[in-house]
N, C-alpha and C positions, 0 to 999 in steps of 0.2 A: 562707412565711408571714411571717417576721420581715422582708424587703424589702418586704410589700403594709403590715403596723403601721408601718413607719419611714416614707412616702412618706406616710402618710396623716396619722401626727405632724405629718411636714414642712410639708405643702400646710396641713397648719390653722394648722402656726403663721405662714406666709405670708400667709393671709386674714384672721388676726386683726392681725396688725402695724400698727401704725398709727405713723406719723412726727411729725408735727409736730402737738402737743394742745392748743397754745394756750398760756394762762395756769399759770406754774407747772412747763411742760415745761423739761428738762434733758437737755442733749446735751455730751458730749464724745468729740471725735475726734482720732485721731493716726494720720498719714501722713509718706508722702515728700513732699518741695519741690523741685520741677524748676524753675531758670531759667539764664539764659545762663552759665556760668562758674559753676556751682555747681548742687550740690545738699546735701540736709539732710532734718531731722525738721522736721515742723511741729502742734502743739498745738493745739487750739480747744475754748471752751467757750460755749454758748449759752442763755440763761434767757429763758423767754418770758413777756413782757411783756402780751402778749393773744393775742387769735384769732389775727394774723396778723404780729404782727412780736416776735422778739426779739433782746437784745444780748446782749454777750460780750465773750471776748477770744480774741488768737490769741498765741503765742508762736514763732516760726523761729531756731531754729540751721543754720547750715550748717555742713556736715561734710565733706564735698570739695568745695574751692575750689581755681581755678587760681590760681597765684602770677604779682604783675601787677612786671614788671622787678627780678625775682629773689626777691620778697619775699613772705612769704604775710601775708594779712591775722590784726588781733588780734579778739579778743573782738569787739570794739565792731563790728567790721565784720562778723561773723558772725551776730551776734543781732538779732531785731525782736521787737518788740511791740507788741499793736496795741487799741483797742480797737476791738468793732466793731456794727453794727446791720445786721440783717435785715429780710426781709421775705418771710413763707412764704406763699407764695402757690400753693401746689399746688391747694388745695383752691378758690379762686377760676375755674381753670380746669381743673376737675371731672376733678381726676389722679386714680387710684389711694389706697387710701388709706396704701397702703407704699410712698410716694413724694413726695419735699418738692422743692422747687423755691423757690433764696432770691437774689434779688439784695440788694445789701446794698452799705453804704458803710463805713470804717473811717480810724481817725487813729489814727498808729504815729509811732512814735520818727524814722521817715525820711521819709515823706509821708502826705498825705493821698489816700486812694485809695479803689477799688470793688471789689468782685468779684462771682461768678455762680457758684454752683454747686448740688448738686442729691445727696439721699442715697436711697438705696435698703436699707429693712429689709426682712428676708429672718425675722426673728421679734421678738416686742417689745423684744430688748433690743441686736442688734446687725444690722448694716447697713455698707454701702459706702459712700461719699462720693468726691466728683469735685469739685475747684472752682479757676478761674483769680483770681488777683490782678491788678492793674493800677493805677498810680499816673495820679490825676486831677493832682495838684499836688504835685512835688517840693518841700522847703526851700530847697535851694540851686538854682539853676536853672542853674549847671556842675557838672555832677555828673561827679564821673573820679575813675579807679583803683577802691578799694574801695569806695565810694560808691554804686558802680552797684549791687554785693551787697544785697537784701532793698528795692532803690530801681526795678526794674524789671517787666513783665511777667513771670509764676511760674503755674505749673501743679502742683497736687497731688492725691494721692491716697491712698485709706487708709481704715481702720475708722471708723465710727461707734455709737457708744451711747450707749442712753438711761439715765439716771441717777434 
């Protein structure tokens, strides 16, 4: 009896979830940061501006990094900051309603770049997230050594909630 009450908690609070509310919605997430020569924590926080898009910010530190000719990188090459703009579009192409889908552009401390990712709530206040980064337009356009760090393609993953 107490697995048939717990499944039927569960499944309702799955139907009731809903991701992305528009105006006034509040999401923050925290994951891992996967990219070449490094990984890390990564932070994000989203305020939605209307139906369908809002901005934020992200924060990445890396936390193991390879050392580039003997030397590990400082601070500076560890960290980003970014801010950033979405665009929720789940609901345009009639997803789910515990399911958000955001392309999105963002200007950080190292480049200007995009990313694409996508959360999945599982009850109103917590959820998965998945999302890749990608740099449209580097600063410096030699970029070497630590530079590359938080300046490349990055994949992450991690918790999401609604605030």
């Amino acid at each position: 009896m107490k697995k048939i009450v717990f499944f039927t908690l569960f499944f309702c609070g799955l139907m009731n979830a809903q991701v992305f509310k528009g105006e006034g919605d509040q999401k923050f997430q925290v994951g891992a940061n996967l990219q070449e020569h490094g990984s890390g924590i990564i932070l994000m926080y989203d305020y939605g501006l209307g139906k369908n898009f809002s901005i934020g910010g992200v924060s990445s530190y890396l936390l193991g990094v390879d050392k580039i000719s003997g030397e590990k990188p400082d601070f500076k090459d560890r960290f980003d900051l970014k801010a950033r703009f979405n665009a929720n579009i789940a609901d345009v192409f009639g997803l789910e309603d515990h399911f958000d889908f955001y392309p999105g552009l963002d200007l950080g401390l190292k480049n200007f770049g995009g990313h694409v990712g996508a959360r999945y709530f599982f009850t109103d206040g917590f959820g998965l997230y998945s999302e890749i980064q990608f740099p449209i337009a580097k600063y410096d356009s030699n970029v070497v050594g630590f530079e590359k760090y938080n300046n490349q393609f990055n994949f992450s993953i991690g918790m999401s909630f609604n605030l």
